[in-house]
N, C-alpha and C positions, 0 to 999 in steps of 0.2 A: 504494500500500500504506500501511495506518494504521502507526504506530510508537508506540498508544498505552502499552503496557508500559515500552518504551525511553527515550522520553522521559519517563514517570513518572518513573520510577527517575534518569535526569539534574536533573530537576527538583528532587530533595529535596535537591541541591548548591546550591539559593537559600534564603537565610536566611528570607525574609517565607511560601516556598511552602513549607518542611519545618516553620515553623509551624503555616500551615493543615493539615498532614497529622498534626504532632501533636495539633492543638486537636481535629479532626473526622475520622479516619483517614476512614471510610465514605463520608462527604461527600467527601473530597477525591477521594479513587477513581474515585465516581461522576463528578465533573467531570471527571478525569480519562479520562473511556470505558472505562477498563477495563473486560474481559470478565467474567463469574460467575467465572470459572476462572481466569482473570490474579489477581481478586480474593482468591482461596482463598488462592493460591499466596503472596501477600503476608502474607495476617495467620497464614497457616502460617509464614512467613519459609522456604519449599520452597525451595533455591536450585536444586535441578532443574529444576526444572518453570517457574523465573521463568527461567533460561538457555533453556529448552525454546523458551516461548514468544518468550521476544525472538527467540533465531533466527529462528523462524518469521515475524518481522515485517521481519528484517535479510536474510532469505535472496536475496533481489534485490540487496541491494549492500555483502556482504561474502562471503569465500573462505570466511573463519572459520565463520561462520553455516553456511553449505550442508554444511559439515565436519561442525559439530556435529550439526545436523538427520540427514544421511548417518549417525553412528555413535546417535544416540539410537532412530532409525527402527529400524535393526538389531537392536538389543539391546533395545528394548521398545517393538514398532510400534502397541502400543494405546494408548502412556502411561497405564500400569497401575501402574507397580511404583511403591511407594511410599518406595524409597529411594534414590533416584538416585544413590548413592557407588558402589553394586553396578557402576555403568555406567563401563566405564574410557575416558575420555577422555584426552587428553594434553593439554595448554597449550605454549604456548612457554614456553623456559625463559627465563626472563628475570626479573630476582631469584632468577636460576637456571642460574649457569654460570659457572664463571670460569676461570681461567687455567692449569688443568689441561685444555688442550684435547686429549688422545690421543686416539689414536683405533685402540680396540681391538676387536679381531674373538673373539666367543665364541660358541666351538658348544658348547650343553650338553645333556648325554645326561642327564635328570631322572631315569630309572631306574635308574642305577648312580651316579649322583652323580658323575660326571666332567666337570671342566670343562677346555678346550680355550684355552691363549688365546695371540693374538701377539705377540712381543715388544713394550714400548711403544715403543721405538726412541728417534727424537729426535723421535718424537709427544711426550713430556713439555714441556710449555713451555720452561724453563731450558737444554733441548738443543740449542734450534733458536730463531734473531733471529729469523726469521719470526712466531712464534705467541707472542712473548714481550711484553708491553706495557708492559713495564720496573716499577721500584716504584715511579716516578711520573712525571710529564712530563718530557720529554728537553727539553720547551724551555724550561723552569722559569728555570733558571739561563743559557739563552742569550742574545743577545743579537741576536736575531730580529725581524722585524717583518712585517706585515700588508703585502704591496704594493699601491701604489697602483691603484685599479681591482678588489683582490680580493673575495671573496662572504662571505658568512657562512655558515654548518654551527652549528644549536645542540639538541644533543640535550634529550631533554624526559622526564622521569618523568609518567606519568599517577597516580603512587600506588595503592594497592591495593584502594580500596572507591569505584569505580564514578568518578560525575565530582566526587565528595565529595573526594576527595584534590588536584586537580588547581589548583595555585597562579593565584594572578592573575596570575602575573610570565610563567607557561607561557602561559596562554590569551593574554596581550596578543604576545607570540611567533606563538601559531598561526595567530591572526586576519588578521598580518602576513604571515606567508610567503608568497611565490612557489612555492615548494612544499613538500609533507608526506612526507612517507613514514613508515610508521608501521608494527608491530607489535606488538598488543595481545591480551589474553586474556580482553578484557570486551566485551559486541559495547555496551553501555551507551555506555562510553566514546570505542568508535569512531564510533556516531553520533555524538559528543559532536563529536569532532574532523569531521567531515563537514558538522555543523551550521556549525561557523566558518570553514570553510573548502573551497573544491569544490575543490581543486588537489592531489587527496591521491592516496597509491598505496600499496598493502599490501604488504612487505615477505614476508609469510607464504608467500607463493607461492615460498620458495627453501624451504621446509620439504618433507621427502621423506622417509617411513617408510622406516627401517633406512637413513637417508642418515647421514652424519657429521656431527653439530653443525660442527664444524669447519666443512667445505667449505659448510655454511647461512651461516655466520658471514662468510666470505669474497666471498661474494656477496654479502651486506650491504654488507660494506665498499665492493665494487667499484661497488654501485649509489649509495650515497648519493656518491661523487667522480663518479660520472658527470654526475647529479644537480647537482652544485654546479657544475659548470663550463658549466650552460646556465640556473642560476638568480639569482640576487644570493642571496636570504637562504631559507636551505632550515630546514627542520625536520624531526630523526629523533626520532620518539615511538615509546619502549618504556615497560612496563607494568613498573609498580613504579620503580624508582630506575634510571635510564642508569645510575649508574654502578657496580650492585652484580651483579654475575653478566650482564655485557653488556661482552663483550669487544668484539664492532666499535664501540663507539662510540669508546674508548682508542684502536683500532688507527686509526680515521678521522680522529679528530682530530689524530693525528700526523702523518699521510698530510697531510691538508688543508694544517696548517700551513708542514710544509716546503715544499709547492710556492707559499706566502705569503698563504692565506686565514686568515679569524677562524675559529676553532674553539675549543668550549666546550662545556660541561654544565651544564645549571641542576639544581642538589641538588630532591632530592622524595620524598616518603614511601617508607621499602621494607617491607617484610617484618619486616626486623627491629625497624624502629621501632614496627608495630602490635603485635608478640610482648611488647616492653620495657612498652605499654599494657595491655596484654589479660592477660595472665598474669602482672604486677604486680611483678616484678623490677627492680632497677637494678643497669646492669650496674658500676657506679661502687663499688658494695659487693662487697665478696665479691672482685674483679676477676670477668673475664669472657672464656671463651676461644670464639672463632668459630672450626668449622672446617668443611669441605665434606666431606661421606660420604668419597666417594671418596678424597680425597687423604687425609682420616684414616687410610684403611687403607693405602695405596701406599707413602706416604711412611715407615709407624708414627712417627707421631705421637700421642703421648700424651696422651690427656685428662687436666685439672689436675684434679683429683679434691678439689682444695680452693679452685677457685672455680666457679662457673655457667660453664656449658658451652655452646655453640647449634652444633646440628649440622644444616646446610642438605642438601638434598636425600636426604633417608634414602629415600622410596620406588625410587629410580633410582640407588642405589646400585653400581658399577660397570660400570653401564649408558649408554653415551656415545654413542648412535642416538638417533632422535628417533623417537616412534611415535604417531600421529594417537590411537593406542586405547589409549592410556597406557602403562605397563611393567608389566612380568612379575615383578617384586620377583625375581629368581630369588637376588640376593647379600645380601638382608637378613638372613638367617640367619649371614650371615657376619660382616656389623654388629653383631648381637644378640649372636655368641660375644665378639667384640673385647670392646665394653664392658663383659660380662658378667666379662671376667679383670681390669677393675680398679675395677668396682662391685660383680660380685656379681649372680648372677641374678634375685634379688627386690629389688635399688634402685628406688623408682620413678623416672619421669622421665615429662615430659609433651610428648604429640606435640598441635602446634600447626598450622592454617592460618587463617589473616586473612580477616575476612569480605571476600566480595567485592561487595557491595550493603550499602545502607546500612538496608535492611530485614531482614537477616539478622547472624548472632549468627555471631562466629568459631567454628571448633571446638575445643574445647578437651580433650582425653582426659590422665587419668594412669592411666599401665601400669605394671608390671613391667617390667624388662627382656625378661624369659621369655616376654613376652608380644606384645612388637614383631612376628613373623612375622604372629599372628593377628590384630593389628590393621591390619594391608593398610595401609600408610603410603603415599603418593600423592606422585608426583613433587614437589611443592609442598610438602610435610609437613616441617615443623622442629621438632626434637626440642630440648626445653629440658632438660639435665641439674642441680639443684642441688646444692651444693657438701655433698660428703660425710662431710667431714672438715674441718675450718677448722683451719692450720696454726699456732702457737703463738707468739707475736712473737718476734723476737727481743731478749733482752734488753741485748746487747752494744750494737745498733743503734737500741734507744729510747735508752739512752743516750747516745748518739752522735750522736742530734737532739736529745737534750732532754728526750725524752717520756718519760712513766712511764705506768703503767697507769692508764685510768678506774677509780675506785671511784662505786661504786652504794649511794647510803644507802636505810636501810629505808623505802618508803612513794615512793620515785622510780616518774615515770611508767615507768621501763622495768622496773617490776618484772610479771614474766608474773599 
């Protein structure tokens, strides 16, 4: 089978080859094989229909692949439609889940608006050692060591836009390993990892509609220890940053260490790092407050209403099943009321996702509040809130450093 799509799109991660494709897009394409239709799909920058086709070239040796191909056949088996968002796919969450692992059961009756739910029990993290991955390494401060003869465990970010994100520090890792295990939401990138290395295995295959993230997550964990204790130096690649909504890599690498292997995570682009790029905020200004849908509401937790805001997973909003055909948004209205009691129905705010190809353009929407239900926000959609209100210094505590207020003369650059 050709991989000419796939490896295109790898290819524009080389400095001298995303040249030639900028000097001569056309030209390079054609060198490239790509199809009339692979072709389109690029200088449309279509991310449907470039997912579409890579499947089609990955369908022989990814899970992922055969998944996508399976739900896009379904829902538009002529490749017709022309806007493939219509199509709900799910991804792994991954820069997309964190330490609210519950796991709650909801039956909802959409006709009378009743919903049904389970206690969360000691499903909340903080209830239960098991699901808890503490606020940072247990072995930080101990005085532990590597035993002699142990393996190495070093999880890997792929970054968010194809193999464009992916560090030299990761690939000299990959190239290395004894073994891979990986799950990923780009089939781009999982060629990527296949090209450096044949000793790899997909992760994805513990993913199961309406299964419990949780019990997915747990299986991770149990596979990459099994995993290290028949390799010397293993490698777990998730998509986006290991260490930002990827609980088993936390939970493994404690597991690892206590029984006296190396365990670590090498930092790599997330989500949130291309949100701070793309929609031109620093979160250094203003402050800046991260919170997760879910736990926003559970917890009531208040949005600072006078700094920038980033609210990760808004489409799957108390939604804690994993489903191959995406979610049902069924609690975003419930999202939409919360914010709406301390912004206001018409604030806007901007719902965000990161391109995932390096031919394609992030999405970038600003809404209304009022208007979050109708714009179908997608398990991966993070909502950037700006600061509403900027709260007034204090003036006891300028003086109490020293500071007094800038003053701005007539004709300064910061005058609007």
């Amino acid at each position: 089978m050709a991989y000419h799509l796939t490896d295109f799109l790898i290819s524009l991660a080389d400095a001298e080859k995303l040249k030639l494709f900028r000097e001569d897009p056309e030209r390079y394409m054609a060198a490239s094989r790509l199809s009339p239709q692979q072709k389109q799909a690029v200088r449309n920058a279509d991310r449907y229909r470039i997912s579409r086709y890579s499947a089609e070239e990955m369908e022989q040796d990814s899970m992922h692949a055969r998944l996508l191909l399976k739900i896009f056949t379904e829902y538009d088996p002529d490749g017709k439609i022309l806007n493939g968002d219509e199509i709900p796919v799910g991804v792994p969450d991954h820069d997309v889940d964190h330490d609210v692992d519950h796991d709650v059961d909801h039956n909802v009756d959409h006709d009378h608006n009743i919903v049904q739910t389970h206690d969360l029990g000691d499903d909340i993290a903080e209830f239960s050692a098991r699901y808890s991955s503490g606020y940072y390494y247990d072995h930080l401060f101990k005085n532990d060591s590597v035993k002699p003869g142990g393996h190495e465990l070093v999880f890997i970010g792929t970054g968010i836009n194809g193999a464009n994100h992916l560090s030299s520090e990761a690939v000299a890792h990959l190239a290395n390993a004894d073994r891979i295990l990986y799950c990923v939401a780009d089939l781009a990138i999982e060629r990527r990892i296949q090209l450096l290395n044949k000793n790899t295995e997909d992760l994805y295959v513990f993913y199961g509609d309406d299964k419990p993230r949780r019990e997915t997550y747990e299986q991770m964990v149990d596979r990459c220890l099994e995993v290290l204790k028949e390799h010397q130096h293993v490698c777990a690649v998730f998509y986006g940053h290991p260490g930002i909504f990827v609980w088993p890599s936390y939970k493994a690498i404690q597991l690892a260490r206590r029984e006296g292997h190396s365990a670590y995570m090498l930092p790599a682009v997330s989500s949130l790092d291309c949100l701070f790029a793309d929609v031109g905020f620093d979160p250094s200004r203003y402050s800046c407050q991260i919170v997760e849908a879910t736990d926003l509401l559970v917890r009531d937790r208040k949005p600072d209403i006078g700094a920038s805001v980033v609210i990760f997973q808004v489409g799957c909003v108390g939604d804690l099943g994993y489903n191959s055909r995406g979610y049902d948004r069924r609690n975003v209205p419930v999202l939409a009321d919360y914010l709406a009691s301390f912004y206001g129905s018409d604030y806007e705010v901007i719902l965000y996702e990161a391109s995932q190809y390096p031919v394609c353009k992030p999405k970038i929407k600003k809404i209304p509040i009022s208007d979050l239900v109708a714009a179908k926000p997608s398990g991966i959609t993070t909502m950037y809130i700006p600061p509403k209100k900027l709260p007034e210094p204090d003036e006891a505590m300028l003086t109490r450093l020293g500071l007094k207020r800038p003053e701005f003369k007539e004709g300064s650059w910061r005058k609007a």
